[in-house]
C-alpha positions as CSV (number, residue, x, y, z in Angstrom):
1,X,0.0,0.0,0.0
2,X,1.5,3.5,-1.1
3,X,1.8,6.2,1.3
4,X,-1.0,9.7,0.8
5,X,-0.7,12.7,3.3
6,X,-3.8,13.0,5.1
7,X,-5.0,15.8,3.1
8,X,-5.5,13.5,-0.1
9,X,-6.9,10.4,1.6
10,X,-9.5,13.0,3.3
11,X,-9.8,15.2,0.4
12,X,-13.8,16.5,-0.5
13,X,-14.4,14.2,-4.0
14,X,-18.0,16.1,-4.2
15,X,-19.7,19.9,-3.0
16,X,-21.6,18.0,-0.4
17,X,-18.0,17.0,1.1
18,X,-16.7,20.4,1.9
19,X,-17.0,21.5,5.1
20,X,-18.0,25.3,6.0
21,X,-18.0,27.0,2.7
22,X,-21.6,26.5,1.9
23,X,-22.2,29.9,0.2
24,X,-19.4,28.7,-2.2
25,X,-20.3,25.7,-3.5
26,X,-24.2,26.5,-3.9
27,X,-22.9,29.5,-5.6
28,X,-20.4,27.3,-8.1
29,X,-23.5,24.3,-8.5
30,X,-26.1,27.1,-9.3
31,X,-23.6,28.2,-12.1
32,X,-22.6,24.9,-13.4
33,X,-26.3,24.3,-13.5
34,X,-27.4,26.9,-15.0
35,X,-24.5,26.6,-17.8
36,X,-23.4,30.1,-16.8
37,X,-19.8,29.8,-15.4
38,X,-17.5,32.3,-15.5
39,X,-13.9,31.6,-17.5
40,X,-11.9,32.1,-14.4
41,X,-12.7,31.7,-10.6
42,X,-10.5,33.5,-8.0
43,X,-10.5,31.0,-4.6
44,X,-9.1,32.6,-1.8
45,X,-8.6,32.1,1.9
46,X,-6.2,30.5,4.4
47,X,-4.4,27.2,4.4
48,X,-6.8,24.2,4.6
49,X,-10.3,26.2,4.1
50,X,-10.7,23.7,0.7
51,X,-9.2,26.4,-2.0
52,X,-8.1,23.7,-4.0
53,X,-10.4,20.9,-3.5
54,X,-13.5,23.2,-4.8
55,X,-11.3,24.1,-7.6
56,X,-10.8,20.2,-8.5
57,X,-14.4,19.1,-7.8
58,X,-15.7,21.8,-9.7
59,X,-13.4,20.7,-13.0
60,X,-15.1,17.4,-12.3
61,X,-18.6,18.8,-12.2
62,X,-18.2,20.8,-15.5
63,X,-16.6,17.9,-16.8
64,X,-18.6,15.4,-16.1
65,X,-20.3,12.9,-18.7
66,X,-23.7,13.5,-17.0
67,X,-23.2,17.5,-16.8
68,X,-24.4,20.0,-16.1
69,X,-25.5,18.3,-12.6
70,X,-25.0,19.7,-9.1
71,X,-22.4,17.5,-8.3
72,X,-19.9,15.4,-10.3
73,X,-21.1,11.3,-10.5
74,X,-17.4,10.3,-9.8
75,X,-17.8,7.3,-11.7
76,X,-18.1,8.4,-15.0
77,X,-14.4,8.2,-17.0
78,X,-14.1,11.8,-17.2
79,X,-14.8,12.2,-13.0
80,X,-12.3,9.5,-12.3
81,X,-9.5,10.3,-14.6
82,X,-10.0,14.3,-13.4
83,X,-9.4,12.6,-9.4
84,X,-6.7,9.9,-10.4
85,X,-4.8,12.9,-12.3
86,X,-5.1,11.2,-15.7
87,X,-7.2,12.9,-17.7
88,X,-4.4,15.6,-19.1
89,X,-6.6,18.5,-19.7
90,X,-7.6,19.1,-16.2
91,X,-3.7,20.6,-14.6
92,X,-2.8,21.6,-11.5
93,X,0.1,23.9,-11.3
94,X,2.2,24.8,-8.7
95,X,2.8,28.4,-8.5
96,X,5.2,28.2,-5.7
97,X,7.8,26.1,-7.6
98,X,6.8,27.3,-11.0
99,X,6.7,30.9,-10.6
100,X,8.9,31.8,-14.0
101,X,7.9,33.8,-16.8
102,X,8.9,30.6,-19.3
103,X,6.4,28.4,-17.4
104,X,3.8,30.9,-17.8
105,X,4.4,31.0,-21.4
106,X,4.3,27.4,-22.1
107,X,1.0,27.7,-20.3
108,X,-0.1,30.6,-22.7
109,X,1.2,28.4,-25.6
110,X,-1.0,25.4,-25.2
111,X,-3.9,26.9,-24.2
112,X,-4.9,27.5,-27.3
113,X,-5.5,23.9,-28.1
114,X,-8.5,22.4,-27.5
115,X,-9.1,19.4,-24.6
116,X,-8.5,16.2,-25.8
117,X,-10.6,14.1,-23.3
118,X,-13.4,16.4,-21.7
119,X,-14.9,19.6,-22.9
120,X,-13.2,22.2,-20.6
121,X,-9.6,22.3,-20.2
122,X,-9.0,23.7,-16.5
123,X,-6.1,24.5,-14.6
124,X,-6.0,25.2,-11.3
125,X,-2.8,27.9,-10.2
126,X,-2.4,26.8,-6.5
127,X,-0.4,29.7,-4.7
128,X,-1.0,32.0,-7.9
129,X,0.4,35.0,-5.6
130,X,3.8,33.4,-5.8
131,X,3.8,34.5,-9.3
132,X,6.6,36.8,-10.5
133,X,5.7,40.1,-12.0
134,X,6.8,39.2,-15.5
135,X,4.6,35.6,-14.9
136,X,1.7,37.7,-13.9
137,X,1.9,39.9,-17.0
138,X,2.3,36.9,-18.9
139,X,-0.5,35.5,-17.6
140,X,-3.0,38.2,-17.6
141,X,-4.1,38.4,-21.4
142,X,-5.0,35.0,-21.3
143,X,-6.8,35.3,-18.1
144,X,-8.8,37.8,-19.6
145,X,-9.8,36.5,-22.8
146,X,-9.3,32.7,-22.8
147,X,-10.8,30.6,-26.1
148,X,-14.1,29.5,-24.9
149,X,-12.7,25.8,-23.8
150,X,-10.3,27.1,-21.0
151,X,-11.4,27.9,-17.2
């Protein structure tokens, strides 16, 4: 049996799962059910208030085969590939370790393509404030105006 932190043996897999942020998810299901989601979200807070977890469940919900729905199914192949990590159009990016101008770029560079698996293309910038100024500026035009398969 392979070793997981706490934090990924425990992390939410649906809305109903996260504790204490209640305003947030009904907020993100009522968009994802109404089909009127924003192109980027902005999750702020301190450590361990579920930042990243309603990031990832919410690329499962807009993702998911059975979409829009309130909450993902987490057994269709699109749910479970998004939580395993293997679905490649769903990425998680550091910000902390990969806080360079060129890795910002790259980023700008291929999200132009289209997903190959599911129909959004997410990523999720954990600790986006770690960002150098030149990878902020790099990142901003494309923040603004993504293509219409990018959150």
């Amino acid at each position: 049996m392979s070793y997981q932190a706490l934090y990924r043996v425990w992390r939410p897999k649906n809305f109903e799962d996260v504790v204490g942020q209640t305003h947030i998810t009904r907020t993100l299901q009522n968009a994802i059910e109404q089909d009127k989601f924003s192109h980027a979200y902005l999750f702020s807070g301190p450590r361990g208030t579920g930042k990243t977890s309603a990031a990832k469940i919410f690329a499962k919900a807009v993702n998911c085969e059975r979409s829009p729905v309130k909450e993902p199914c987490n057994e269709c192949a699109a749910c479970l590939g998004i939580q395993d990590g293997s679905i490649s159009d769903v990425i998680e990016i550091d910000a902390a370790s990969n806080n360079g101008v060129e890795q910002i770029r790259e980023i700008r560079d291929k999200v132009k393509y289209a997903p190959s698996a599911v129909p959004y293309k997410v990523y999720i910038i954990d600790e986006v404030h770690m960002l150098s100024m030149g990878a902020f500026n790099a990142l901003l035009k494309t923040l603004e105006e993504p293509p219409r398969h990018v959150i």
